[in-house]
VOGU-3710 file (C-alpha; in Angstrom, 3 decimals, decimal comma):
1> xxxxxxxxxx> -165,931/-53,070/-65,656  -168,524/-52,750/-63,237  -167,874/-51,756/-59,835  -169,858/-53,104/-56,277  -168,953/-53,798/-52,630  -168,717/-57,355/-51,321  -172,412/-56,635/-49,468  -173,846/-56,025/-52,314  -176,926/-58,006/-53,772  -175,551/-58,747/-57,387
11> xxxxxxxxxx> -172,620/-60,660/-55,440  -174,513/-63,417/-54,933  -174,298/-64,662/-58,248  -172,201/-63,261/-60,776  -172,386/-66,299/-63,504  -169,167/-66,989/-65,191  -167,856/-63,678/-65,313  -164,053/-62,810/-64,431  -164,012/-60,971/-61,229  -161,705/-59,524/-59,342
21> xxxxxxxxxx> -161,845/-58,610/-55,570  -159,963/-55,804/-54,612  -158,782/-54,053/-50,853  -158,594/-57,567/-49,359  -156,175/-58,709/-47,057  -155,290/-62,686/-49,468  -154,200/-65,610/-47,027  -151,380/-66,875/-49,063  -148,676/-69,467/-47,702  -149,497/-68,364/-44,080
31> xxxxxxxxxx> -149,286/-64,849/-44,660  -151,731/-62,726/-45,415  -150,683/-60,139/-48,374  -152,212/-56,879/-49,943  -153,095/-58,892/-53,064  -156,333/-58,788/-55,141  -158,008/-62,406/-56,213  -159,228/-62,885/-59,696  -161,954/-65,398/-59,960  -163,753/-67,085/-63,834
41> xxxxxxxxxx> -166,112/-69,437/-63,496  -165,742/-70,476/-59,983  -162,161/-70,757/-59,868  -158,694/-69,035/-59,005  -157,100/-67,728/-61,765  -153,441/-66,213/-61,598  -153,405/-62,366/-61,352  -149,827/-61,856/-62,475  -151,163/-63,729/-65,565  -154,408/-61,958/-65,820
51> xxxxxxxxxx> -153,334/-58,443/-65,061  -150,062/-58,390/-66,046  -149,196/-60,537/-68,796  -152,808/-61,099/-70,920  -153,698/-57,267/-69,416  -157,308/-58,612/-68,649  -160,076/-55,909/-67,287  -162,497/-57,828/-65,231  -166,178/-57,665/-65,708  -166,730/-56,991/-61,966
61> xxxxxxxxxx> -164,607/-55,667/-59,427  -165,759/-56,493/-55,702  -164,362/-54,430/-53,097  -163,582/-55,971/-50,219  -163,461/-53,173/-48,051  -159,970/-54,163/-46,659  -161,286/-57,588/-44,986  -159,237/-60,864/-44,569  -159,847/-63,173/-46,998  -158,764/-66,864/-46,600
71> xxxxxxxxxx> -159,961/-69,830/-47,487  -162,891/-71,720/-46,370  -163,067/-74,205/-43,594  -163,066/-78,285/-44,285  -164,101/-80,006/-41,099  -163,496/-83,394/-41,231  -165,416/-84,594/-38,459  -169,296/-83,524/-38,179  -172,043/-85,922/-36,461  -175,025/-83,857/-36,534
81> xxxxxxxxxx> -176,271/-80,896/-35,953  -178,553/-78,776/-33,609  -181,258/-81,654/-33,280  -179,748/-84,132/-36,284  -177,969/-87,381/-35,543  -175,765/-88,769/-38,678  -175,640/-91,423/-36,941  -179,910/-92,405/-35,817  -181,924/-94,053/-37,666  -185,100/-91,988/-37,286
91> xxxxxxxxxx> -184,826/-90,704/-41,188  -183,400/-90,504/-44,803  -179,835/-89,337/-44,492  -180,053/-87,434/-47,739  -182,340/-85,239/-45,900  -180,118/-84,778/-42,980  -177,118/-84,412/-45,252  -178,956/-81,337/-47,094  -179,724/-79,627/-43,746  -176,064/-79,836/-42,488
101> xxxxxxxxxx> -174,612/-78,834/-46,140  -176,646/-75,414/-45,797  -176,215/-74,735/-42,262  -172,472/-75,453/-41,894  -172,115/-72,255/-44,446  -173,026/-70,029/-42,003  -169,904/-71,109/-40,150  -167,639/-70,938/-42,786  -167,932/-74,505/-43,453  -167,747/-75,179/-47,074
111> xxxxxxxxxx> -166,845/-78,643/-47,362  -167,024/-81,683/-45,016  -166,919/-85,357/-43,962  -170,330/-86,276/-42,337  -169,038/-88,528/-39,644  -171,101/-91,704/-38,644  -170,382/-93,270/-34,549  -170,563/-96,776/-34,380  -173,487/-98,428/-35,833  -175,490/-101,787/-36,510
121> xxxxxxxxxx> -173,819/-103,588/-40,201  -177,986/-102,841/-40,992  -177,566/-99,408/-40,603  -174,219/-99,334/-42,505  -175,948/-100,798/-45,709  -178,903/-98,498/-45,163  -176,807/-95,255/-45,132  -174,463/-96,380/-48,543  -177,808/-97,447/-50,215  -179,277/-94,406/-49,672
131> xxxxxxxxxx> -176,356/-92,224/-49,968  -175,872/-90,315/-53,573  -173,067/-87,248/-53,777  -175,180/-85,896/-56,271  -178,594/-86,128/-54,894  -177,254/-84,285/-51,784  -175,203/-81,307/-53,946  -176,375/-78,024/-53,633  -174,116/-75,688/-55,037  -174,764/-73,021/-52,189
141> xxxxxxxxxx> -173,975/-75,501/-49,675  -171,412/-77,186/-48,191  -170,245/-79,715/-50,602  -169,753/-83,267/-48,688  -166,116/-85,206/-49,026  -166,863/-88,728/-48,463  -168,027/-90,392/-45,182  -166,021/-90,723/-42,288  -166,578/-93,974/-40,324  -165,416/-93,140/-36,920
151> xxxxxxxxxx> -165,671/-97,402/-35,666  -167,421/-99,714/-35,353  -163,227/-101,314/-35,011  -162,049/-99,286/-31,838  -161,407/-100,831/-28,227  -164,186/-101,791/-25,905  -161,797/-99,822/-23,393  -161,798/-96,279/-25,166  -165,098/-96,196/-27,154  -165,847/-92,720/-25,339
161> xxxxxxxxxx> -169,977/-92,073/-26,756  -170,099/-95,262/-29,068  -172,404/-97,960/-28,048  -170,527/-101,054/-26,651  -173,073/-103,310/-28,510  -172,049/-101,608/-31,595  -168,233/-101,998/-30,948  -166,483/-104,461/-33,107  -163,172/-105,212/-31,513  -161,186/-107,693/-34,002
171> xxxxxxxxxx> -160,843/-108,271/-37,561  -161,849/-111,590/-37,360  -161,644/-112,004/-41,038  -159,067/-109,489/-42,284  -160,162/-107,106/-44,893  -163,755/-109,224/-44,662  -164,657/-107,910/-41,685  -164,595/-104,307/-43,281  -166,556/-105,522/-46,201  -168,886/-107,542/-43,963
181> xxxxxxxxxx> -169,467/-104,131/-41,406  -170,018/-101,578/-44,310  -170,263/-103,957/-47,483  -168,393/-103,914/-50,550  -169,640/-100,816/-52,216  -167,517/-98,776/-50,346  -166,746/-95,762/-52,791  -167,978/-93,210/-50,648  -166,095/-93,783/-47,711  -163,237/-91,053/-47,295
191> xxxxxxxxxx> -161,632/-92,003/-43,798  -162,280/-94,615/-41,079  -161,159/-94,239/-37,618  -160,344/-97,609/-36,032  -157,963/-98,928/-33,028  -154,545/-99,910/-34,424  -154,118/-102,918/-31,505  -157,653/-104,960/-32,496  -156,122/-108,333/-33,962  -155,221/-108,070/-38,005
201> xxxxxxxxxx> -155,452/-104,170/-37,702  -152,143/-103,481/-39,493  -153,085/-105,740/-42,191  -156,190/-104,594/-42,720  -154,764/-100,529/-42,589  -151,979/-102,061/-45,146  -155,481/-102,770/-47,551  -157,581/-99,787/-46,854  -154,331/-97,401/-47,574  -154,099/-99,428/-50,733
211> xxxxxxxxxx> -157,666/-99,291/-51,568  -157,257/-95,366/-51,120  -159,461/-95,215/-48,106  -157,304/-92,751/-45,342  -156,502/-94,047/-41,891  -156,638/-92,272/-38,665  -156,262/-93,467/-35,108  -158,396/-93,302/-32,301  -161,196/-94,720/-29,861  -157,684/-96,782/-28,988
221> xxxxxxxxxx> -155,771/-97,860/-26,167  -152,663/-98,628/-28,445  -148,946/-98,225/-27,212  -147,011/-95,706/-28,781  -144,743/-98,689/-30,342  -148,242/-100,094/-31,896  -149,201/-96,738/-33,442  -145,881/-96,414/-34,875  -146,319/-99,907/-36,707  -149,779/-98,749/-38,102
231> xxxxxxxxxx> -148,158/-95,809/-39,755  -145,745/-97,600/-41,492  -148,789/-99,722/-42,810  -150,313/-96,801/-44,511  -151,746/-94,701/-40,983  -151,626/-91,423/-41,841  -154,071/-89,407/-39,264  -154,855/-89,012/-35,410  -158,556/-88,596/-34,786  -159,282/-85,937/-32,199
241> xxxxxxxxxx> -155,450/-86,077/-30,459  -155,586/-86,252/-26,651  -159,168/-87,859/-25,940  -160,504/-91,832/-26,693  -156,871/-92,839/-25,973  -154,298/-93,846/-23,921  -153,123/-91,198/-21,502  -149,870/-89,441/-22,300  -147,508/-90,363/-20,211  -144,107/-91,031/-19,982
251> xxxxxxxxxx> -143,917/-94,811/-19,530  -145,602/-94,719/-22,379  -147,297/-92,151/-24,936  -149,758/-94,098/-26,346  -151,249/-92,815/-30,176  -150,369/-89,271/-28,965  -146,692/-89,901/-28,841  -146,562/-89,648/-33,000  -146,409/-86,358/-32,194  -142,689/-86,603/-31,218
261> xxxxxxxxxx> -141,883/-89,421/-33,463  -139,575/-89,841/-36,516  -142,522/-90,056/-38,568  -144,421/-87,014/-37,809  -143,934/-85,153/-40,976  -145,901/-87,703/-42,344  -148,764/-87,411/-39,602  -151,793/-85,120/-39,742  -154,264/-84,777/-36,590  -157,704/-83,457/-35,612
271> xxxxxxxxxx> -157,436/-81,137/-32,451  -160,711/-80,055/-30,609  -159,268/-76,832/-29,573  -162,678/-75,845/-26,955  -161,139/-75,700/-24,288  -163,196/-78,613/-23,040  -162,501/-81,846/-25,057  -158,617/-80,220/-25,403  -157,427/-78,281/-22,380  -155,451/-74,789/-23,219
281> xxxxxxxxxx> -151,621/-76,814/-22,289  -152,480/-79,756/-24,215  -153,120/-77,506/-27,566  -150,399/-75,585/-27,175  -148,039/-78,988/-26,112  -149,840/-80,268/-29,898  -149,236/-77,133/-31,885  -145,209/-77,007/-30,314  -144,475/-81,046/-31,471  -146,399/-80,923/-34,982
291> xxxxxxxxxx> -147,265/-77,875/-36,070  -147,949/-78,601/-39,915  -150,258/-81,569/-39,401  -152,277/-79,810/-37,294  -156,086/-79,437/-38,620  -158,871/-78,417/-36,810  -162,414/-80,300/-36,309  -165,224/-79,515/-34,770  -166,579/-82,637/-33,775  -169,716/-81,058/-34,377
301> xxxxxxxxxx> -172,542/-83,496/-32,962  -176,417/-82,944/-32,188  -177,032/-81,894/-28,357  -177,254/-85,216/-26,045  -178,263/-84,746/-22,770  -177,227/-88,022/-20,274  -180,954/-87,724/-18,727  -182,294/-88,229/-21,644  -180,988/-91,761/-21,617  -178,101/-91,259/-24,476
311> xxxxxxxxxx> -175,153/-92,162/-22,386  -175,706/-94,428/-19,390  -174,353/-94,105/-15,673  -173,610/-97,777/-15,908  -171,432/-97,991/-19,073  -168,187/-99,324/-18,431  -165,688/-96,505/-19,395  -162,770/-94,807/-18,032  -163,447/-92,829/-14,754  -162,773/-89,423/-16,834
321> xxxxxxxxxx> -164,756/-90,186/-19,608  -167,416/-91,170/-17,529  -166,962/-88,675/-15,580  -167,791/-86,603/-18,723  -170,655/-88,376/-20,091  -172,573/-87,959/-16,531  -172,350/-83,610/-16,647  -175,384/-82,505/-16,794  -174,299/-80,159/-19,513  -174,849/-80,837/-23,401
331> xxxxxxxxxx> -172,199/-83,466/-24,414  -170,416/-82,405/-27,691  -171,795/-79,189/-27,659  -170,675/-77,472/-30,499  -167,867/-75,147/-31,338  -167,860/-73,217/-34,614  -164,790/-73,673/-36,707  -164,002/-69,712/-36,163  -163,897/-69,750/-32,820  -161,888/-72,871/-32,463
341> xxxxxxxxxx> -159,269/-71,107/-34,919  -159,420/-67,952/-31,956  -159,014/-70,400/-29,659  -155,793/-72,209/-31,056  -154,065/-68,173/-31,106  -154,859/-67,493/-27,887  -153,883/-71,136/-26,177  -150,974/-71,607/-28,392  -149,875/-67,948/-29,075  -149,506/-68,782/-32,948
351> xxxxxxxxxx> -150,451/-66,043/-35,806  -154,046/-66,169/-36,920  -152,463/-66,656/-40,425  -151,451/-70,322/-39,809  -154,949/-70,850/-37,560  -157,243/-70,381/-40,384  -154,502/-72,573/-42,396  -155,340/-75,591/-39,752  -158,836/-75,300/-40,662  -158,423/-75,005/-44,466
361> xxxxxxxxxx> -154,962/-75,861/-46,007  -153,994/-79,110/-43,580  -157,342/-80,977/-43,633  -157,139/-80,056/-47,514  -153,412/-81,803/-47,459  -154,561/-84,835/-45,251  -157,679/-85,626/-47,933  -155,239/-85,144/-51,038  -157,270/-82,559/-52,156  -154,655/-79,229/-51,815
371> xxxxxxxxxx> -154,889/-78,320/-55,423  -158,579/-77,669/-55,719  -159,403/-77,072/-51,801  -158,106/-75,537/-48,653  -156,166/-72,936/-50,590  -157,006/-69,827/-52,854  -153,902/-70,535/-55,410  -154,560/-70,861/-59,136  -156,458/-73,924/-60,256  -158,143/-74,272/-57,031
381> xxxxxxxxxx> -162,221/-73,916/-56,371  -162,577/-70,026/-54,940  -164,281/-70,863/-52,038  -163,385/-68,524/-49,507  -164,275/-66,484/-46,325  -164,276/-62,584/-45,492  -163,338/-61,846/-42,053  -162,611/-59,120/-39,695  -159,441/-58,524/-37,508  -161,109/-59,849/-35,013
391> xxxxxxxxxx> -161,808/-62,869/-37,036  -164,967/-63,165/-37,177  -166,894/-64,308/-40,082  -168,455/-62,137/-42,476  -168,844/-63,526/-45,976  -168,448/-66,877/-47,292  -168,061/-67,108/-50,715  -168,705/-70,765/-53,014  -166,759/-70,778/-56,404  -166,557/-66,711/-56,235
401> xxxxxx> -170,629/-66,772/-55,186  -171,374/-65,085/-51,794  -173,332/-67,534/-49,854  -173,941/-66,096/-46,575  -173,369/-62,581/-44,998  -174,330/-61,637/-41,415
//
């Protein structure tokens, strides 16, 4: 057995060797326990079974110098980056998919939905023509989930960002206006966001839940009593709780109100916990109604600057959000995952445990995906993060590979 210290240069790739890292701090079930992680060929193995029962000696033993280690982050809603737009046409989105992979790493960010804003059906086709999981891949990068389609079916009303032109506000057709927007070849589609009150909606929610294409709320001025019926049609997300939607109030709750509902075991929903986009009450009002479908997102989104002509003074839009679109700071400026997993603690006054398990475990749950992502138990990819106390970031780790180290 050979010896070395997470920092060391070796760590970065240790081929298919069994390793185990030792004086870590494991993230398991919400608690984090003195427990070493054994790792073969880029997966979690189980240590009672390699230690104990088969009495395996590793080929490497990584010490972890007494650091956290959880699992990686999953962000299920990323629109760019730094000076990328997902959703522009002004280049191949391969190219911008491989620049995001790599620098969402550095975040702790090692697997995610590229989210596209509503768009032209030309651009649609373009994007799915172009699009190949395997051209983007880059195994020391964040691997991509499927697309998430955030419109071009929300409400005129709510659209937030999205360009009205681009708004489609009725299923004219049923399931054939989805086919007609983003054509048939529609394999690589993970989640769309849409407005459960656009006529046909439930029906065509019924067929996309069917077709294994998830759900979620938002850009919506839906009652409660309306977001209730699209969950029992197959609904089973909230995108970005609190903003693009009815107010909550207490004539009537609007999409938020799942939160409180019968249902909500069943319901899992992105929270923008800035600050900003989610004020400090309304996180910890979120985190006290539904605590396990919580999941983090960073709504991560290149830097748009209203004088630069990307949102308009004239567009018709509520008198907060347009309110918001006219600061003459960056709009969507972007949080990292970490902080927005500080954040949720200190708003919310939950253990930092369960805040890194928003940001891992519960997007990981919502996708379907538990048994291989979002958690470090045997069977599952060993893609995981070293972290202070403090929680800040200082390792991320691909299938047992150290990727990044500050």
């Amino acid at each position: 057995m050979k010896y070395l210290k997470w920092y060391d240069d070796e760590v970065v790739d240790l081929g298919e060797s069994l390793i185990r890292f030792i004086n870590c701090q494991l993230l398991v079930d919400d608690i984090f326990l003195e427990q070493d992680l054994w790792v073969h060929n880029g997966r979690v193995i189980e240590s009672f079974d390699a230690f104990y029962e088969e009495k395996l000696d590793a080929d490497y033993s990584v010490d972890c110098e007494h650091l956290l280690l959880a699992p990686s982050f999953i962000d299920l809603q990323v629109k760019g980056s730094s000076n990328i737009n997902l959703s522009s046409d002004d280049g191949s989105i391969v190219e911008k998919l491989r620049l995001i992979s790599r620098r969402l790493v550095k975040y702790g960010v090692t697997a995610f939905c590229p989210t596209i804003m509503s768009s032209s059906t030309s651009f649609y086709e373009k994007i799915m023509r172009e699009y190949n999981r395997y051209s983007v891949s880059d195994e020391n990068a964040a691997s991509i989930l499927g697309f998430h389609m955030e419109g071009p079916f929300i409400s005129c009303v709510k659209r937030g960002r999205h360009k009205r032109e681009n708004v489609v506000d009725e299923f004219s057709n049923g399931y054939e206006s989805v086919e007609k927007v983003y054509g048939k070849r529609m394999d690589d589609i993970r989640m769309i966001t849409l407005a459960p009150e656009l006529p046909n909606a439930l029906q065509v929610i019924k067929e996309l839940s069917e077709r294994n294409i998830l759900v979620s709320l938002g850009y919506s001025n839906a009652t409660v009593t309306t977001a209730r019926k699209a969950v029992r049609m197959g609904a089973r997300g909230i995108t970005h709780v609190f903003n693009a939607m009815k107010t909550f109030h207490d004539n009537d709750m609007g999409i938020a109100g799942l939160l409180m509902g019968p249902r909500r075991s069943s319901i899992y929903y992105g929270l923008i916990a800035d600050g900003f986009n989610c004020e400090p009450a309304a996180v910890k009002t979120a985190y006290r109604l539904c605590p396990n479908g919580l999941m983090l997102v960073t709504n991560e989104a290149p830097v748009f600057y209203p004088e630069r002509g990307i949102v308009s003074s004239s567009d018709e839009c509520d008198p907060k959000e347009k309110e918001m679109n006219l600061r003459m700071t960056p709009v969507s400026g972007f949080v990292p995952m970490v902080e927005s997993v500080r954040s949720l603690v200190r708003y919310s006054g939950c253990d930092c445990a369960y805040a890194l398990s928003c940001a891992s475990l519960h997007p990981a749950k919502f996708l379907g995906i538990d048994t291989v992502k979002g958690s470090l138990k045997a069977g599952c990819d060993a893609d995981f993060l070293l972290l202070s106390d403090e929680l800040n970031i200082v390792a991320t780790f691909i299938e047992g590979r150290r990727v990044f180290k500050y």
